[in-house]
C-alpha positions as a Python dict, from the first residue, in 0.01 Angstrom:
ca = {
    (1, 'X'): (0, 0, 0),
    (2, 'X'): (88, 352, -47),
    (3, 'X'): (141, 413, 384),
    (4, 'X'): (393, 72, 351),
    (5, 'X'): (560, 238, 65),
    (6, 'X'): (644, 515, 329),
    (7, 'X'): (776, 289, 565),
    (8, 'X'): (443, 317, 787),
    (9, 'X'): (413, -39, 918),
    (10, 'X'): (80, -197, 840),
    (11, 'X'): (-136, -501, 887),
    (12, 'X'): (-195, -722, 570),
    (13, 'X'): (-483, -583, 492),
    (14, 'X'): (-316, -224, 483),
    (15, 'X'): (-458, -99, 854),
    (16, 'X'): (-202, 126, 1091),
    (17, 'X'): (-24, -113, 1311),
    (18, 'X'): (-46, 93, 1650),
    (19, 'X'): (-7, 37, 2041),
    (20, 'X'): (-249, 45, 2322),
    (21, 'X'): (-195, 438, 2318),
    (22, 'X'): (-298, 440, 1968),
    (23, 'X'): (72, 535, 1853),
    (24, 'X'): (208, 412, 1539),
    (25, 'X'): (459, 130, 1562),
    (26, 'X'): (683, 262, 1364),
    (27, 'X'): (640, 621, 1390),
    (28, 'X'): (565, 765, 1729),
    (29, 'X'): (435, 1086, 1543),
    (30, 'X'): (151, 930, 1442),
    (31, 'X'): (-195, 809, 1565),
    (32, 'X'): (-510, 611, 1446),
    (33, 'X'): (-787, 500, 1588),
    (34, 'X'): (-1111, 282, 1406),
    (35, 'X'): (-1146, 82, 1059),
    (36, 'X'): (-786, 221, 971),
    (37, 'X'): (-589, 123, 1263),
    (38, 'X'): (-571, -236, 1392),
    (39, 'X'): (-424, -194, 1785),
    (40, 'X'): (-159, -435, 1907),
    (41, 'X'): (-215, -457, 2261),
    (42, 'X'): (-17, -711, 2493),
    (43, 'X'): (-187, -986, 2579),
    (44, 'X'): (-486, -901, 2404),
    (45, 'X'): (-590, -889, 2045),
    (46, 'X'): (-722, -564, 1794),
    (47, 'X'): (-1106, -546, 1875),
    (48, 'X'): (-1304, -596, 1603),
    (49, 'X'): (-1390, -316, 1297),
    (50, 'X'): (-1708, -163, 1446),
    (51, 'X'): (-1814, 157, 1483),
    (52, 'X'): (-1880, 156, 1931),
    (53, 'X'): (-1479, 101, 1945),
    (54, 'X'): (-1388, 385, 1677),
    (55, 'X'): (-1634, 621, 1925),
    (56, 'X'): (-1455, 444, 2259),
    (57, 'X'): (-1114, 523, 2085),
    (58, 'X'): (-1204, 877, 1998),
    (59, 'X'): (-1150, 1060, 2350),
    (60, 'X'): (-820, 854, 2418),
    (61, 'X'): (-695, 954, 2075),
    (62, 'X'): (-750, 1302, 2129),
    (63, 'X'): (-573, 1292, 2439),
    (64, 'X'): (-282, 1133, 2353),
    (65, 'X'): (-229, 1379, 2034),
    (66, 'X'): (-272, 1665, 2256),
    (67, 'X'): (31, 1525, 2521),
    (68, 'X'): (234, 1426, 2263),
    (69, 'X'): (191, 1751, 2065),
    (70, 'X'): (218, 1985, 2367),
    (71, 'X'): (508, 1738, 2472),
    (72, 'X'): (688, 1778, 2164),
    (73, 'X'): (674, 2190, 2220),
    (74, 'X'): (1056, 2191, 2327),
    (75, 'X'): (1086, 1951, 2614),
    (76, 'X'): (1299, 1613, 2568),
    (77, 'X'): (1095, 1346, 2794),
    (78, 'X'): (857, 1133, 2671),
    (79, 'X'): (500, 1222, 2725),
    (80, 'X'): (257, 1034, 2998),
    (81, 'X'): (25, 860, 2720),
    (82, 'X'): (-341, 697, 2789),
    (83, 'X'): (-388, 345, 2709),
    (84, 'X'): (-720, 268, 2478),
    (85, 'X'): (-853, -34, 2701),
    (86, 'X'): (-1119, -222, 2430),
    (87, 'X'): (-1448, -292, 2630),
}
């Protein structure tokens, strides 16, 4: 796909491989939540593509872009992220 061709790593089927704080694998700089992101948490598996878990996602997403992006506003430490726990 055109994100592999970037070097963004990706499921298979072409969805953002990303952690339990909705970060990109491979690049910390970016975020996904819902049908385009498939969420590699430990000990758990990606819940499935429906729309409740895109809207569950959503707040956690937000937050995390806003502590990494107010993070990465001169300071050196990595930011305090919050895990997306799948219910």
């Amino acid at each position: 796909t055109c994100l592999q061709q970037h070097g963004l790593s990706t499921t298979e089927h072409g969805w953002i491989r990303v952690n339990q704080y909705l970060q990109s694998l491979s690049h910390p700089c970016v975020f996904a939540a819902g049908d385009c992101s498939s969420i590699e948490i430990p000990g758990g598996r990606s819940p499935p593509k429906a729309g409740v878990f895109a809207v569950r996602a959503g707040p956690i997403l937000i937050e995390n872009l806003t502590r990494y992006l107010e993070h990465h506003d001169g300071h050196q430490s990595s930011p305090t992220l919050k895990p997306y726990v799948p219910q």
